[in-house]
C-alpha positions as CSV (number, residue, x, y, z in Angstrom):
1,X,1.0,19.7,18.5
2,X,0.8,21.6,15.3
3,X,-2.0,21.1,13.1
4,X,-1.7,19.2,9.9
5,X,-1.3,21.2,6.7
6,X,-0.1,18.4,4.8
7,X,-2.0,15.9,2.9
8,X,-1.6,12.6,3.9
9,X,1.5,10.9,2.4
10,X,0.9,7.1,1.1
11,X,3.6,4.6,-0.5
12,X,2.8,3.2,-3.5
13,X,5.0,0.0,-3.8
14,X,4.3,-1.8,-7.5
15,X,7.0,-2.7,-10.0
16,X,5.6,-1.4,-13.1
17,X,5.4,2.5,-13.5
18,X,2.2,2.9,-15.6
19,X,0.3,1.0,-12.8
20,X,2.0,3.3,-9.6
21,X,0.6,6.2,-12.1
22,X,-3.3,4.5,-12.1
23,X,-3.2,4.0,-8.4
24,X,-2.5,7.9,-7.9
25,X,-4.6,8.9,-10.8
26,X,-7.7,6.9,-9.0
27,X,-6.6,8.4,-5.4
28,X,-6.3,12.0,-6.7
29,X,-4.5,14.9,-5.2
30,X,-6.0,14.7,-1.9
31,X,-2.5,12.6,-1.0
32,X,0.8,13.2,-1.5
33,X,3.1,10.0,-2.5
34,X,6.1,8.4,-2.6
35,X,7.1,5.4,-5.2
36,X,8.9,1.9,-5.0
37,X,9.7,-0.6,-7.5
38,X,10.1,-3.4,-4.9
39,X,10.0,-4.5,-1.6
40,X,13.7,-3.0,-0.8
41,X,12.8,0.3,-2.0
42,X,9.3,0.6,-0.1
43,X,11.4,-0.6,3.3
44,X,13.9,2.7,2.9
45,X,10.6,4.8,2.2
46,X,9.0,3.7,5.0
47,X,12.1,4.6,7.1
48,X,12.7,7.2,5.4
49,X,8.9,9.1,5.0
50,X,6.3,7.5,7.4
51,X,3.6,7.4,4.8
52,X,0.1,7.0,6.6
53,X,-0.9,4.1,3.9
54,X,0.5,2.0,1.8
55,X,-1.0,0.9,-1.8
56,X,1.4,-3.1,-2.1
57,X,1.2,-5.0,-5.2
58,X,1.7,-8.7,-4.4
59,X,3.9,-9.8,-7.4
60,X,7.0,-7.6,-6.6
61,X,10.7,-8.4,-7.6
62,X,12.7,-10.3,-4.9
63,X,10.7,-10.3,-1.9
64,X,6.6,-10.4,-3.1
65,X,4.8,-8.3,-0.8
66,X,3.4,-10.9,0.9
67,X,6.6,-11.6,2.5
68,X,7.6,-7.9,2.8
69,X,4.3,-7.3,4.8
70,X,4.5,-10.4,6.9
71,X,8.0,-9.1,7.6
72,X,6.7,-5.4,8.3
73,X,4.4,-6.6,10.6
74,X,6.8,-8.8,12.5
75,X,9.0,-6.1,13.3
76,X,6.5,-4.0,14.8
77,X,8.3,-1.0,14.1
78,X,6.8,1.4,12.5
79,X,3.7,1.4,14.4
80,X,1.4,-0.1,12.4
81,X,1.0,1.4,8.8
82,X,-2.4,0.8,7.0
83,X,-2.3,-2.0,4.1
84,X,-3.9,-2.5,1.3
85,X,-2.9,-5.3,-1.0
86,X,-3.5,-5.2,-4.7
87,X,-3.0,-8.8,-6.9
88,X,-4.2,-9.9,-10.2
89,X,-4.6,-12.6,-8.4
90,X,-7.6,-12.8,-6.9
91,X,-8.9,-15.7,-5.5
92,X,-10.2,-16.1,-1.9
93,X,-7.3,-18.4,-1.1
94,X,-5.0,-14.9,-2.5
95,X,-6.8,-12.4,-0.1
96,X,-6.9,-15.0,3.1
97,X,-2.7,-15.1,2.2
98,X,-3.4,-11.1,2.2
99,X,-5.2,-10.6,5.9
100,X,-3.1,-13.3,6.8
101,X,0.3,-11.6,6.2
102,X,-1.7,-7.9,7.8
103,X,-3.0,-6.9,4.7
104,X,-6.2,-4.0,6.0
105,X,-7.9,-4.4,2.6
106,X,-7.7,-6.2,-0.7
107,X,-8.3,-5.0,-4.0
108,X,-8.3,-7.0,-7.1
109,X,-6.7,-5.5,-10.4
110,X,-8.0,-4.5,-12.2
111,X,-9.8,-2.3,-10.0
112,X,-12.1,0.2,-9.7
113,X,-10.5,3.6,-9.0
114,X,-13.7,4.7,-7.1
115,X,-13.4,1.5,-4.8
116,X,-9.4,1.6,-4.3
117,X,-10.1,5.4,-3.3
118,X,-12.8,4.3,-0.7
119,X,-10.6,2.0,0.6
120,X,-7.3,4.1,1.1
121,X,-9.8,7.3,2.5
122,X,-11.2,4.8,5.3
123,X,-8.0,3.6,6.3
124,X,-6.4,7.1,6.4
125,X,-9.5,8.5,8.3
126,X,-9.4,5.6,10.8
């Protein structure tokens, strides 16, 4: 097997541009990424690009992504991306519907772009 060159690709999958632009700003340019608008557009990236995390908002046109992880998850194909949710919302009853669904981690917004970076490095170093 070749040795990796490339940085590790993650998915960030939130409907509003400014905030897919703070989530890489806070990660940096250790990763590369792809974008999504929605849960329809993060499922042809996935396909598509095998990212080696994903960065899911939970307030997502269509499907939230709650349902688009507890969907992920169910079809067991991929193996098993890394997840960590993001919500406004963020009450424990939010992040237990998080882990519940196969969320890795939960981050509050707004968050701290040291603690979301922390997060995403330990799950891509795992």
């Amino acid at each position: 097997m070749a040795a990796r060159t490339l940085r590790p690709l993650i998915l960030i999958c939130d409907d509003e541009l400014p905030l897919r632009e703070l989530i890489k700003a806070a990660l940096g340019d250790r990763y590369r990424y792809v974008e999504a608008a929605d849960a329809n557009e993060a499922e042809a990236m996935i396909s598509e690009e095998s990212p080696e995390a994903i960065v899911l908002d939970v307030m997502l046109p269509g499907r939230s992504g709650i349902e688009f992880l507890t969907e992920l998850r169910a079809g067991g194909e991929p193996p098993a991306i890394p997840v960590v949710v993001v919500s406004a919302w963020q009450s424990d009853t939010d992040a237990k519907a998080a882990f519940g669904a196969g969320a890795d981690a939960f981050v509050g917004k707004p968050f701290d772009p040291e603690d979301l970076a922390t997060v995403v490095e330990g799950l891509v170093a795992a």
